[in-house]
Every structure is written in C-alpha cells, then in structure tokens.
C-alpha positions in Angstrom: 100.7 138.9 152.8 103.2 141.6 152.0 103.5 143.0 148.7 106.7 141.6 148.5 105.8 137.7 148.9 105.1 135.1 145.5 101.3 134.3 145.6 100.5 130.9 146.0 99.0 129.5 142.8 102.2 129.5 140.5 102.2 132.6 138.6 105.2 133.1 136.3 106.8 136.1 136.5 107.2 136.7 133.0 103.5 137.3 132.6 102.8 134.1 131.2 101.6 132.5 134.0 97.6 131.3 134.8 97.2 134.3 138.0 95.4 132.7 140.9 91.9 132.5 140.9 91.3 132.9 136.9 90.7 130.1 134.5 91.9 130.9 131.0 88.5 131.0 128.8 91.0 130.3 125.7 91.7 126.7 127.0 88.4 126.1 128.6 86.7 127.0 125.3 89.2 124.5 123.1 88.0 122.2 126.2 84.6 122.5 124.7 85.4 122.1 121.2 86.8 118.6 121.6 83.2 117.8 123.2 82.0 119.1 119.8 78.2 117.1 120.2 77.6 118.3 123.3 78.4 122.2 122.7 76.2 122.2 119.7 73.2 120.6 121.8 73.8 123.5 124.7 74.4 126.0 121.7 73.7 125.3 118.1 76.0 124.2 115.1 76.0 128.0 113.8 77.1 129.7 116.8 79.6 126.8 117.3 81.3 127.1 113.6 81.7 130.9 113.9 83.1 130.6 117.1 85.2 128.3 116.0 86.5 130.6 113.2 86.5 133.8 115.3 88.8 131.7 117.6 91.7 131.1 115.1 91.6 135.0 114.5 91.4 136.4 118.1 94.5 135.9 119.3 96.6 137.1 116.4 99.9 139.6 116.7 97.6 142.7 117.4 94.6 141.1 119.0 94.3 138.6 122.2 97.0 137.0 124.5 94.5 135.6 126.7 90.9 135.9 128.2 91.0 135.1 132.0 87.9 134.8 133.7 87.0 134.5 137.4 83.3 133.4 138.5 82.0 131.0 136.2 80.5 129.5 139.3 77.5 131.9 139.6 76.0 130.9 136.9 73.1 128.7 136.8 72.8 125.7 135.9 71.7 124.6 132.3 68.7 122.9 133.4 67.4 126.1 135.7 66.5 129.4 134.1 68.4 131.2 131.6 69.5 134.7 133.2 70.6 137.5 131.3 74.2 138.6 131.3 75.1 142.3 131.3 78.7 142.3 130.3 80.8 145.5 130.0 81.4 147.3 127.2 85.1 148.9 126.6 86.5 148.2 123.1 86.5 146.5 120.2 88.2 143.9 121.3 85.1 143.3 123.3 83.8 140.6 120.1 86.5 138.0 121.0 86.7 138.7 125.1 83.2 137.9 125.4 82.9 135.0 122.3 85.9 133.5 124.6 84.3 134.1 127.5 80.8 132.9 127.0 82.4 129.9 124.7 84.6 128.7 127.6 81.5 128.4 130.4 81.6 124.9 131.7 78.9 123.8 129.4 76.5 122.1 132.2 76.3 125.8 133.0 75.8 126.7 129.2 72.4 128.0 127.7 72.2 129.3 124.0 72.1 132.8 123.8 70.2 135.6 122.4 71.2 138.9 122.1 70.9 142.6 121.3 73.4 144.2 118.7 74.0 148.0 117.3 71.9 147.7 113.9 74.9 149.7 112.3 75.9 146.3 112.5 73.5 145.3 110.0 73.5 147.8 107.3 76.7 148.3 106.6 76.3 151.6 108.4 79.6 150.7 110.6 81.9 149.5 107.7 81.4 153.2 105.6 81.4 155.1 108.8 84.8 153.5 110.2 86.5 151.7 107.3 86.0 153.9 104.4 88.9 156.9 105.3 87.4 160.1 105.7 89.6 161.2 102.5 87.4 159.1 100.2 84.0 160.6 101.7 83.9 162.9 98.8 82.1 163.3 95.2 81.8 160.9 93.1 83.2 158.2 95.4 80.4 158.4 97.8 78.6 155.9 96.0 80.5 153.2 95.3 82.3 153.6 98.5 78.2 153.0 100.3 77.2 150.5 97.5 80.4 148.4 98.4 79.3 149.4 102.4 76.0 147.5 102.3 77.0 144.5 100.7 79.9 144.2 103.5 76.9 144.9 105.8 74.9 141.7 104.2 78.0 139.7 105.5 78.2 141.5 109.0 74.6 141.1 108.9 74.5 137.3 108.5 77.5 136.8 111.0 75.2 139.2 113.9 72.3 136.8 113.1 74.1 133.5 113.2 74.5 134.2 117.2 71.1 135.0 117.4 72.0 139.0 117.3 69.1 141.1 116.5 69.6 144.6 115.4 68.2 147.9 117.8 69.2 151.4 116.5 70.5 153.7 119.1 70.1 157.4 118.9 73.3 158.9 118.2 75.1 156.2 117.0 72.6 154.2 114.5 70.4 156.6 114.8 71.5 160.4 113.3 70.4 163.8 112.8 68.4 164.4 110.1 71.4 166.8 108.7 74.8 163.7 109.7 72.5 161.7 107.7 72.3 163.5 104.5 76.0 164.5 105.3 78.4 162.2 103.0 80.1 161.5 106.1 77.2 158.9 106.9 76.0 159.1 103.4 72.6 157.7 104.6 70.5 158.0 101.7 73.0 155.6 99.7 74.0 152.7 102.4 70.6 152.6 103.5 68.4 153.2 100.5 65.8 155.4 102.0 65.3 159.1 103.0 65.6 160.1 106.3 61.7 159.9 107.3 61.4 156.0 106.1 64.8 155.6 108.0 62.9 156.4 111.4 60.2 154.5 111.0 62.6 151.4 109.9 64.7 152.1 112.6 61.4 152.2 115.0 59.9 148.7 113.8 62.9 147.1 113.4 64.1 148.0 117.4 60.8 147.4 118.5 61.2 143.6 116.7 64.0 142.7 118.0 63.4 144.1 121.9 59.7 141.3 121.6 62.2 138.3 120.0 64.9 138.7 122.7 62.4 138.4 125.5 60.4 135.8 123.4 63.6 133.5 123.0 64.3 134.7 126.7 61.5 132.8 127.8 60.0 130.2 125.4 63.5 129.0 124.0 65.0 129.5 127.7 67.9 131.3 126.2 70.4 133.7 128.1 70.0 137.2 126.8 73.1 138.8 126.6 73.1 142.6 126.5 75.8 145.0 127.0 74.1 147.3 129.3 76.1 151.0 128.6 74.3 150.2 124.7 78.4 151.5 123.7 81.4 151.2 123.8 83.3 154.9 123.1 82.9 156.5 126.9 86.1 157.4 129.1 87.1 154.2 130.5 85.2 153.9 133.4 81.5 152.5 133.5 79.2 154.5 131.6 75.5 155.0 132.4 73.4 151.8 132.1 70.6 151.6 129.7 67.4 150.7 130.4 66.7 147.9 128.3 68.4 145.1 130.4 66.1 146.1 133.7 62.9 146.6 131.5 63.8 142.5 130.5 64.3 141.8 134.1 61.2 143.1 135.2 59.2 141.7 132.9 60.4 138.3 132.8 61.4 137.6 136.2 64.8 137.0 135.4 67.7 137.5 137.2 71.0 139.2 135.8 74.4 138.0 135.8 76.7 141.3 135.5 80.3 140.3 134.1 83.1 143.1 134.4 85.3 143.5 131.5 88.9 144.8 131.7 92.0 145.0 129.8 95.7 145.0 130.2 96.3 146.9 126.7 99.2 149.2 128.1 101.3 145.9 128.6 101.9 143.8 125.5 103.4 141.1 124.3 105.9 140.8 121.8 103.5 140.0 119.2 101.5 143.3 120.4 98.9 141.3 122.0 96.8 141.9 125.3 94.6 140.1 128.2 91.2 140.6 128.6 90.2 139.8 132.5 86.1 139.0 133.2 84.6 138.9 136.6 81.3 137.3 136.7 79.1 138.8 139.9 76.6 137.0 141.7 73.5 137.4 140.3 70.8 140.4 141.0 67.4 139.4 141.7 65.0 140.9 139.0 63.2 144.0 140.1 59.5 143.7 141.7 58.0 147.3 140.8 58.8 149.3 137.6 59.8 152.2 140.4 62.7 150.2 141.3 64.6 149.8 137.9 66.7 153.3 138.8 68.3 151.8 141.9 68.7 148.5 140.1 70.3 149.5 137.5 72.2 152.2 139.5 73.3 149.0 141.7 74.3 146.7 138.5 76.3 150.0 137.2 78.3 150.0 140.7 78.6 146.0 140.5 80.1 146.6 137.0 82.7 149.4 138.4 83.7 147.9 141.7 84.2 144.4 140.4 87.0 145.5 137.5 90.1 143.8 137.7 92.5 146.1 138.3 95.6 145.2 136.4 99.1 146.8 136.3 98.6 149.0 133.0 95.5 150.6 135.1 98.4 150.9 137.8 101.0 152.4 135.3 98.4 154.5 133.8 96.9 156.1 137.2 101.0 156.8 138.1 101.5 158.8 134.4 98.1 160.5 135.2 99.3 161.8 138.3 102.1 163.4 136.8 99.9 164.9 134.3 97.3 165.9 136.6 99.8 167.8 138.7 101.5 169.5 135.5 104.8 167.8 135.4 106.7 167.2 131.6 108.7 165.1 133.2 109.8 162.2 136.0 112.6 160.5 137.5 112.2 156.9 136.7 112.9 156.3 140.3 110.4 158.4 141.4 107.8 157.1 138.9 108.8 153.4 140.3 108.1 154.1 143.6 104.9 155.5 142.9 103.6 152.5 140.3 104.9 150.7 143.7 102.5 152.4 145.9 99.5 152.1 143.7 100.5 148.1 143.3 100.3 148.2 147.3 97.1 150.0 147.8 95.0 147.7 145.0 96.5 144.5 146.6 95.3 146.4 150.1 92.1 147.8 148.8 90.1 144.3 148.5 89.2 145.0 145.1 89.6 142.1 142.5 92.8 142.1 141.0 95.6 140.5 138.7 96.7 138.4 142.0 100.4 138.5 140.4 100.6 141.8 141.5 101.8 140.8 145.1 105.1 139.4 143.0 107.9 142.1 142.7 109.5 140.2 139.7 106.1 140.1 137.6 105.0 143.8 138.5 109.2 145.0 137.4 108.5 142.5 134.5 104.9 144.5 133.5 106.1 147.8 134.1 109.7 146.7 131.5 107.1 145.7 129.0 105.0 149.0 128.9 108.6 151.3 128.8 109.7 148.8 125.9 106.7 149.0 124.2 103.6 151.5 124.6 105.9 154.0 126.4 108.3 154.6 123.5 105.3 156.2 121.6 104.5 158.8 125.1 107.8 158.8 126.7 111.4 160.4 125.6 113.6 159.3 127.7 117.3 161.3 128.9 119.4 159.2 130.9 116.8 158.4 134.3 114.5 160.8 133.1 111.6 160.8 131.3 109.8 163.6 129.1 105.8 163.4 128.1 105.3 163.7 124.8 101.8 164.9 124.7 101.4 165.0 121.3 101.8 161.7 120.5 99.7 160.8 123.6 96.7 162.3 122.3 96.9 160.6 119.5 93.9 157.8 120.0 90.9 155.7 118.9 88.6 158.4 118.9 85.8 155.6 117.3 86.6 153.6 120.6 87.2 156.1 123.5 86.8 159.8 124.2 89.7 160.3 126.3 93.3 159.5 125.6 94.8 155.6 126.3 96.4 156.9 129.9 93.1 158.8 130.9 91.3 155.8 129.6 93.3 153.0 131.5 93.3 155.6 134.6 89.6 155.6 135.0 89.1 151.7 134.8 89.7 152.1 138.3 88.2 154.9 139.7 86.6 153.2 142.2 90.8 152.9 143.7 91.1 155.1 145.6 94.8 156.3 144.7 96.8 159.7 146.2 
C-alpha cells in the first residue's frame, strides 16, 4: 500500500476516527460498566466504584481524548493463571491510560489485580513535594504546608489501597538523602513524623511487606500483578532500564508476563487540549527458569517494551523539529519541514513497527500536523510568512517532575527504535 492510499478500516480524517486494528478501551470499559454484576465478581465493588469515578474525570479539557488499545487477545483467560502485566511508564497521565486500559479488557479475560505503587503515594510525600510551590517551602509555612500534606496523603493513601496498591519506597524518589530529607524542600521530619534513621527502617519493612503480599495475592488469590517495570516515570522518553522486581516475581512464581507498551500523542491536541493514549499488549514471556537468566529477560521485556511503541504522528512531528535542532538550524521552510514529517510518515508505515494505521492517509497526517502548528507549535514556533523560527526558550520550558528532557526530545525518543535520517 502506498503512503498515499485510505487504509481500510474507516478512519476519519479528522482524527476522530477508531484507527484500524485498535479498540477504544473508553467504550469497551463503559461496555463493562453496564454488566455492572459481572465486573465486580471479576474485580471487586471497590476497584469498580473508583474506576468508575476516575472515568468521569479522565477525559476532561486537559486530560484524555481516548485510550486505544491493540492486543487484548494475548491475555489469558480468567479461568487460567493470572500473569503479571509490565506496562510502561511515561507520564502522569499514565493513572487513567492504564485504569482505561485494564478496565476495558474483555472481562472473560479479566482477573483482579494487585499491584505495586511509589509509597510517596502514601504519605503525602508526593502532594508537598509537587503541589506545595516551591515559594511556600519556607519558615513558618513548612509546617502547616506538611501537616495539610499528610492528611492529603491519608486520602491518596486509601484511593492506592482500594486497587489493591501496596506501597514500596524507591531510592531516590521515596527514598532521600539523609540531607534532601531534613531539607524543607522534602521537609521529612514533618510529613512523615520520624527522623531520618526510623524513616529507613519504615521504608525497609514496609517495601519488604508489600513485595511478600503482591506475590501472595499473585498466587493464592490468583490475581494479575501489575507492575510498571522502569519503577518511574521522569526518564527521556524512551524506555528506561527495567527494574528487577517484575522478573524476581516471575521467577519465583512461575508466572508469565504480559508487557503492554504505552504511548501518547500529546503534541497533537484537541480543541479541548486533550490527547490519545495508544497500548500494545505483547505476547506473553515465559517466566525465567534460573535466577542467571533475569538479565537477558528483562533486557528482552525492555526491547519488547521499545520496539512495540506505537509510533504516532507527534513522535513523527517531533523527530522532524529534532532534526533541525540536532543539525543547528533556528529556522525551516514550512515546505521543507512538510516534506520531511512526509518522509518520516513513510519510513514508520515502511518500517513494520506498530503504528497509528491512519498514517497511510494524506488527509489525516495534513490534519495532525494543522493541529500541532495551531496548537503546541504556537508556544515553540514564530512564524514569518513560510518560515518558521525556534523559539528555544519557550521550548525548554517543561515538566521537569515528569520528564528530563524537553517535550520535542521527549516525543523524539519514543521512537528510537525508527530508524529516521
């Protein structure tokens, strides 16, 4: 098929349309809700009512246009053994991609679910850290400001637990320096209530805890552990190193793992500022035999993750303005900078990699590429008559809580594993 021809399948070309080969994990998961009786017996009434509640809020102006999933097919049946699920980990927005996407599994392939969660989570460690501005991290507001931190951690805290979350501390994010933690910008000693040695050896009992129940509820409960297996989500786009936690579970159980890739199309909004989230779930990997094989296996489930990203047209539009930058250019012809988004939509639908399948249609990549100029690229772009000027300052303006690189670099490296010129 040229790049030129309309897929089959009956894509719009206004970016509304299902793409070929993806089910839309927000219908499938309102399919679910009106058999009400029979999600709570594959889940529980808990998970069911929060989900329900996190659904109203995901796809408000800001948030989620969509979840589209491809794969739901590989995995198991409910009556077989619950696998774990290594999902990708890219942004916040990760909370309502996955609830969608693990909501909206046909539900004779739905177990319940256990899982893993960043104990900041828990403590309220994450609300002063990210909410409280870093103005207000001073004197005599310290206090308060961490007094009103835990008690929004008691809440955060009962949410994580009502999907069966239990809380692991990771070093460097839950888990500080002795001298970040005295520091009022994590103002330990007053979310948390203890001095820094008692912290450890809470943060050692209670990961320890919570690695025995996941495997526990793995096994005796027959419960899907679901893990996001980078342990974070602030990396540079592409997938991070794996922790080790997901094979160790493997191993031990004699489970196999389902890995999910996780993408988004945040460079092209909608009107209402929303964005697609697009899953791929893998076949699954056969558990690990020896404790010697857990570095290829989870160097193999890192490559699975990478490889099996749905490339999208911001990754496209982003890997075309990175090419500029790369090569020192302030500025492009929007002609030129067309024909190159052109080349790269050729090469992905070339390169057998997965990919928004609405990318062989000229209307709907010109419609994607529109929304990004109208939108996103008024904030990086000035534009003089048919050219275009970088402005780098505003560009490098970013979540640095979510990413490490800027929002082009980021979107750039979702694909590395394109091979682009």
């Amino acid at each position: 098929m040229s790049l030129k021809e309309s897929p089959t399948g009956g894509s719009s070309s206004n970016g509304k349309g299902l793409p070929p080969g993806f089910i839309s994990a927000k219908q499938t998961f309102r399919a679910n809700l009106s058999r009400r009786p029979e999600m709570i017996e594959c889940l529980d009434e808990h998970i069911v009512r929060w989900a329900e509640r996190l659904h109203r809020m995901a796809y408000f102006p800001g948030a989620m246009y969509d979840v589209y999933v491809q794969g739901y097919e590989n995995f198991p049946q409910r009556k077989e053994s619950a696998p774990i699920v290594a999902i990708a980990h890219k942004k916040l927005h990760d909370v309502f991609s996955a609830l969608a996407f693990m909501a909206g599994r046909p539900l004779e392939r739905s177990h319940d679910i256990t899982l893993v969660a960043q104990a900041g989570l828990f403590y309220g460690i994450y609300t002063y850290r990210d909410l409280v501005p870093e103005l207000l991290k001073r004197g005599p507001l310290v206090r308060p400001l961490a007094a009103f931190s835990r008690l929004a951690g008691r809440l955060t805290n009962r949410f994580a637990r009502s999907f069966h979350a239990n809380p692991v501390f990771r070093e460097g994010v839950d888990l500080p320096p002795e001298d970040i933690y005295y520091d009022h910008i994590f103002a330990g000693p007053h979310v948390m209530k203890m001095d820094y040695s008692e912290f450890l050896r809470h943060a050692g009992r209670t990961t320890m805890s919570s690695v025995v129940a996941v495997q526990k509820e793995l096994i005796e409960l027959n419960r899907s552990f679901v893990i996001f297996p980078e342990g974070k989500y602030c990396h540079d786009g592409g997938i991070a190193e794996m922790q080790d936690l997901a094979g160790i579970v493997a191993l031990r159980k004699e489970r196999a793992l389902v890995p999910v890739s996780l993408t988004y199309d945040e460079l092209c909004t909608d009107r209402f500022g929303r964005i697609t989230a697009w899953l791929k779930v893998s076949e699954p990997i056969p558990h690990p035999t020896d404790k010697r094989q857990l570095p290829d296996y989870l160097a193999h489930l890192r490559h699975t993750l990478q490889k099996s990203s749905i490339i999208t047209a911001s990754h496209l539009i982003a890997s075309a303005l990175q090419h500029i930058r790369l090569t020192e250019q302030t500025s492009f012809d929007l002609v030129d900078f067309k024909k190159r988004y052109e080349d790269y939509c050729l090469a992905a639908v070339e390169s057998g990699f997965a990919i928004d399948e609405r990318l062989r249609d000229e209307t709907f990549r010109h419609h994607q590429l529109g929304s990004f100029l109208r939108r996103k690229g008024k904030r990086w772009l000035r534009r003089e008559g048919h050219r275009y000027y970088l402005c780098e300052k505003s560009i490098s303006k970013f979540a640095e809580s979510e990413r490490t690189v800027d929002d082009i670099a980021w979107n750039a490296n979702n694909i590395r594993h394109l091979t682009l010129k």
